[in-house]
N, C-alpha and C positions, 0 to 999 in steps of 0.2 A: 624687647619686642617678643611675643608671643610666633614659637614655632609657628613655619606654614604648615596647612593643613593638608596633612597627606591621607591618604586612604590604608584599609589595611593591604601589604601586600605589597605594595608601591614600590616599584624600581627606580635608583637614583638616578641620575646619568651616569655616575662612575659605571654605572654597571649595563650598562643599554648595553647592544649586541652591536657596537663599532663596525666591524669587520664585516656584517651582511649588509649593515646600511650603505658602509662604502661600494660594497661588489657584486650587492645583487638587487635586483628590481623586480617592483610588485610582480610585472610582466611575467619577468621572468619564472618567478615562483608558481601567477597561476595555471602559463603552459609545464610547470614540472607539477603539479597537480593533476591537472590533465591526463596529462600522459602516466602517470602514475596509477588512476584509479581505473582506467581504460587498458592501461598494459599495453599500447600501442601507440605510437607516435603519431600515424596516419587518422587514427580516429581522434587524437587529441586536437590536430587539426581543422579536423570537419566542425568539431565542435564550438570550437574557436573562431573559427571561421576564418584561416589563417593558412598558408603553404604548409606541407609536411619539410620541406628545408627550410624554413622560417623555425620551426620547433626543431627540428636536431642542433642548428644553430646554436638556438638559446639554452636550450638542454645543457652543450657543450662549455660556453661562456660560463654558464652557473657551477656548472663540475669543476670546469677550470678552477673559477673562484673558490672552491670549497678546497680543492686539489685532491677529491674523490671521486668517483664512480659512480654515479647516480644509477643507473641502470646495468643490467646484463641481457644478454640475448637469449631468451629460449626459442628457438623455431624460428616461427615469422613474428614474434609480438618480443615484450620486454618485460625485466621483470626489476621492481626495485631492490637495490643493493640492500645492504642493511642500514646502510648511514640513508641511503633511498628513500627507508622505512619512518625513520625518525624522523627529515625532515616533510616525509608526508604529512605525519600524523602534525608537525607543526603548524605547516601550512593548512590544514584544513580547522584549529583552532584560531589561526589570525584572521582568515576570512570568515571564518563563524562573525568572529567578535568585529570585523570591519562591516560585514553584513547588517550587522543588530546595530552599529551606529549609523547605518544610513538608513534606516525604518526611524530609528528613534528619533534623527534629525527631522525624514519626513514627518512624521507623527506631530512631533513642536510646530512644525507650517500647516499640519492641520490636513496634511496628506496622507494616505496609503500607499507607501510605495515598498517595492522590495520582490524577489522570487519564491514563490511554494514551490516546494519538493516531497510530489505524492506518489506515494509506491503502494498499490492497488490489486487483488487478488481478483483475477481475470473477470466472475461471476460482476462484480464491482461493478465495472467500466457500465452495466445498466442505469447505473441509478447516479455514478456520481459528475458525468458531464453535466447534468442537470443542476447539480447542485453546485458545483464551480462556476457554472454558468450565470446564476445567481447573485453569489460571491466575487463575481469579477465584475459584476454591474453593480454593484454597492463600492468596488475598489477596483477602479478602472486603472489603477496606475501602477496592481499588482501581475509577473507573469506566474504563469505555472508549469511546471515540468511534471508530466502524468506518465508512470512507468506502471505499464498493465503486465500481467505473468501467472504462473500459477500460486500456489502455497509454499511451496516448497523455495523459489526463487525468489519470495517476498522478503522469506524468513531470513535466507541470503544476506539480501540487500539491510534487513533487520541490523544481521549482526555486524555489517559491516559502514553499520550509520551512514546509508548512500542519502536518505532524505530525511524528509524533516519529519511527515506522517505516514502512519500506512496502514489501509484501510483492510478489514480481516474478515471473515465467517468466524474464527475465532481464536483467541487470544495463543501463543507459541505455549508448546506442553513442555520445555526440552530443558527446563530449568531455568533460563534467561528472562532478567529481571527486566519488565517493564511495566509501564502505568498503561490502563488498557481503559476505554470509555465506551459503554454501550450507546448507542445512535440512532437506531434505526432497528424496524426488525428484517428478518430476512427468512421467511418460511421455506422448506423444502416441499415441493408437490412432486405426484406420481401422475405423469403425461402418456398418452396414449394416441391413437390416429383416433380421426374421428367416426371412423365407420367399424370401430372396436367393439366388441361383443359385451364388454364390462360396462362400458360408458351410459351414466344413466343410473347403473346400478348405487342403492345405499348400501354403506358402511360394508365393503368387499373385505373381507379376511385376506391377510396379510398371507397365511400360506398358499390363498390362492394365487395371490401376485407372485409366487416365485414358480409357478408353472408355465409364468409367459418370457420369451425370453430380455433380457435386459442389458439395455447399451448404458453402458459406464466411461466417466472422466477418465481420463489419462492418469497414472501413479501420477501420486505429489499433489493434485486437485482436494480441494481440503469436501468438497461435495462428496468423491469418491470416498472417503475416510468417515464421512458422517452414514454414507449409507451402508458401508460395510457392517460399522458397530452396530449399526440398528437392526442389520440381518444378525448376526451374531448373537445377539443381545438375547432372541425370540429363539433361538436354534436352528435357523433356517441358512438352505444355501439358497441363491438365486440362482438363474442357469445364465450367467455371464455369453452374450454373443456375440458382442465385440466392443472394444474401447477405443472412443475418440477423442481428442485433444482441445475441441471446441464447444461452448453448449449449440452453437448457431448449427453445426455440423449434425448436433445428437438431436437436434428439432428435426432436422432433414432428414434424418435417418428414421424416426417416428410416423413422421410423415408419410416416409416410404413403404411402412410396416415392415421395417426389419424388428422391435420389438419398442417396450417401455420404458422409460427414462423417468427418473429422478431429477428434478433440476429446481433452483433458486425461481420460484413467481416473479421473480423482477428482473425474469429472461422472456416474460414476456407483457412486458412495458408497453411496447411498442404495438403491438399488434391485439391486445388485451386478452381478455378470456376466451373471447368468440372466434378467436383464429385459426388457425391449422392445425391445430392439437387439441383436443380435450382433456379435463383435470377429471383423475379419477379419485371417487369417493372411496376411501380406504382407510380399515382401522388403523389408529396409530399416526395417523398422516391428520394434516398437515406437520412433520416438523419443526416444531417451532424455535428456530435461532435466532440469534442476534448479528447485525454489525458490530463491529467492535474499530474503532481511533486508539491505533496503537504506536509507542516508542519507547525506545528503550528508557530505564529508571536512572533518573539522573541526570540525563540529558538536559540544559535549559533549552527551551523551545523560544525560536525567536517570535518577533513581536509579530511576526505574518502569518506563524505556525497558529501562534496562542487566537490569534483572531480566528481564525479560519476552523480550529477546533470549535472555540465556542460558539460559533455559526451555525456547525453540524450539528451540535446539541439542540438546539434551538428549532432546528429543522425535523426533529422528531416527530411531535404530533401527526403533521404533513406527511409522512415518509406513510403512516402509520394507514392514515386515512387512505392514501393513496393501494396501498398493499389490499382498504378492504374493498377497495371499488373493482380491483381487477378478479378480484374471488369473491362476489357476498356472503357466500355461503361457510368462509372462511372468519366472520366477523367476531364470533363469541369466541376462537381461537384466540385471534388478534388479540381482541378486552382482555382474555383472562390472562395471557401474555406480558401485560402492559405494566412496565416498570412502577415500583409507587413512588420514586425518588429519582432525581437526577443527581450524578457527583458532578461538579464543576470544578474546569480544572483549574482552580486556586486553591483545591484541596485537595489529597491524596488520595488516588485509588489504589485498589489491589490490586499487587505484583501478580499475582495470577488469575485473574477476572476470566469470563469465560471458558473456561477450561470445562 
C-alpha cells in the first residue's frame, strides 16, 4: 500500500504536545493571551467578558500546569515571564491558524464569517466607517474591531502585530518591512475662518501663510510631520500657536480665529466645503497624499483581512470622485494625482511604498 499522504511539515502523533493537550484548555490559553497582550488581568476580563477572579484563576491552573510563572507584577498591571513570552507568541499563532479554519470552513457553506482587526491613524476614522459600513453589508456575518490613534501608536500596534490591517497617510520610514497598498487619496488643505482676509484670494504665497499664526497636530500625528517638511523644504518657519490633539478641536479652534490649520479634506466630509471653515487657495497646496493598506511583510492575512483589502481597492475611484465634490476646484489636482495602475494584493508590493 502506497504511504498516506501527509503534507510538508506534518507532525506525527509521536510528537503532538501530550502534556498541553492533557493540562491545558483553549479557554484557558485565550484568557492568558488576554491577559498578556493587555498587561492586565482586569482588562483581560472586560474583554472577555468574564470575572477578574474567573482569569487569576485560570491564569493560576495554566501556570500550575506548566509548573512556571506566567506572569510578574509591575505596579498595578503584569508583565509576561519569559516562558510568558513564548507561550504568547504561540498562542497568538494557534489562534491565527484556528481563526483561518473557521473563515475557510464558513467560506465552503458559502458564508462570510470571522473578525477584522483595523488599526486606523486618527485622520482615518472620516472616511473609513463608511467604508466598513459597506463591507459589513456585503458580509453581515463578519465583526470588526476599529482601534483609531495617532501615527506614532499605529506604528506601535504595527510592530507588535495587534491587527490584521492598518490604515496610514503614509507607509512606516524606520526600516520595518511591510507590503503597503495605496487606496484612496488623501489631500492636505490650508483652512481658515471664514471672515478671513485671504479667503477668496488666488494662488496666496506660501510665505505669506507663515505670517498668520498656525494650529498644529499633537507630536507623532503624521499631518504634523507632512507640514513641517513642507515648511522646511521652502525655508520657511511658521509662527506655531498652539497644538492640539484633535483635528475636530483645530476646526474649532479656526473657527474661533485663533489662527490656520493644515488638515486632511476628508475632515470635512461631514459638513462639506461650504461649512464653518474655508479652504484657502495657496501655492503648493493642495498636498497631495495618499492612503495607504498596510502590514507587516510576511505576515499571511487571513481570509477576512484578504477580502476586506481587496474591497478597499476597488473602492478607489469612489473615494476619488467623492475628495473632488467636496473641493471642485481641487479636481485637476485629484486627475493629475491619479494612480495609472493598481497592485493587487496577490501580488507583491513594495517594502517601502509611500515613503
Amino acid at each position: 500500500m502506497p504511504p498516506p499522504f501527509r503534507e510538508p511539515g506534518y507532525t506525527p502523533p509521536s510528537a503532538m504536545p501530550d502534556y498541553l493537550i492533557r493540562y491545558a484548555t483553549l479557554r484557558q490559553l485565550q484568557i492568558f493571551e488576554a491577559s498578556a497582550r493587555l498587561c492586565s488581568f482586569s482588562r483581560a476580563a472586560e474583554e472577555l467578558f468574564v470575572t477578574q477572579p474567573t482569569v487569576s484563576m485560570q491564569i493560576k491552573k495554566l501556570s500550575d500546569a506548566l509548573g512556571l510563572p506566567l506572569f510578574e507584577q509591575v505596579g498595578r498591571n503584569v508583565r509576561p515571564t519569559e516562558i510568558g513570552n513564548e507561550l504568547y507568541q504561540s498562542c497568538r499563532k494557534i489562534f491565527a491558524n484556528l481563526a483561518n479554519l473557521e473563515m475557510k470552513i464558513s467560506d465552503h457553506k458559502g458564508l462570510k464569517r470571522g473578525r477584522l482587526r483595523l488599526g486606523v491613524v486618527t485622520t482615518a476614522k472620516y472616511f473609513v466607517p463608511e467604508i466598513l459600513g459597506e463591507f459589513c453589508r456585503l458580509y453581515p456575518g463578519i465583526d470588526v474591531a476599529l482601534k483609531v490613534s495617532n501615527r506614532d501608536r499605529i506604528i506601535e500596534r504595527l510592530n507588535a502585530y495587534e491587527d490584521d490591517l492598518y490604515i496610514m497617510g503614509q507607509a512606516p520610514e524606520d526600516g520595518l518591512e511591510i507590503e503597503s497598498y495605496p487606496f484612496a487619496p488623501n489631500p492636505l488643505v490650508l483652512m481658515a475662518p471664514r471672515d478671513h482676509p485671504l479667503v477668496g484670494e488666488k494662488n496666496i504665497p506660501l510665505k505669506r501663510i507663515v505670517e498668520e499664526p498656525l494650529i498644529l497636530r499633537e507630536p507623532g500625528s503624521g499631518i504634523r510631520d507632512t507640514t513641517q517638511r513642507m515648511f522646511e523644504s521652502h525655508g520657511l518657519r511658521p509662527k506655531v500657536r498652539m497644538e492640539l490633539g484633535s483635528n475636530e478641536a483645530i476646526k474649532h479652534a479656526v473657527v474661533g480665529g485663533l489662527g490656520v490649520a493644515i488638515l486632511s479634506l476628508h475632515t470635512l466630509s461631514l459638513e462639506g466645503p461650504n461649512g464653518a471653515v474655508a479652504l484657502l487657495d495657496v501655492e503648493n497646496f493642495p498636498i497631495m497624499r495618499q492612503w495607504y493598506l498596510v502590514y507587516p511583510k510576511g505576515k499571511e492575512l487571513s481570509l477576512v483581512a484578504e477580502t476586506f483589502l481587496q474591497f478597499s481597492l476597488d473602492v478607489e475611484p469612489r473615494m476619488r470622485e467623492k475628495m473632488k465634490s467636496l473641493w471642485p476646484e481641487m479636481s485637476a489636482a485629484l486627475s493629475a494625482a491619479e494612480p495609472s495602475g493598481k497592485v493587487l494584493p496577490k501580488q507583491k508590493a513594495s517594502s517601502q511604498t509611500g515613503q
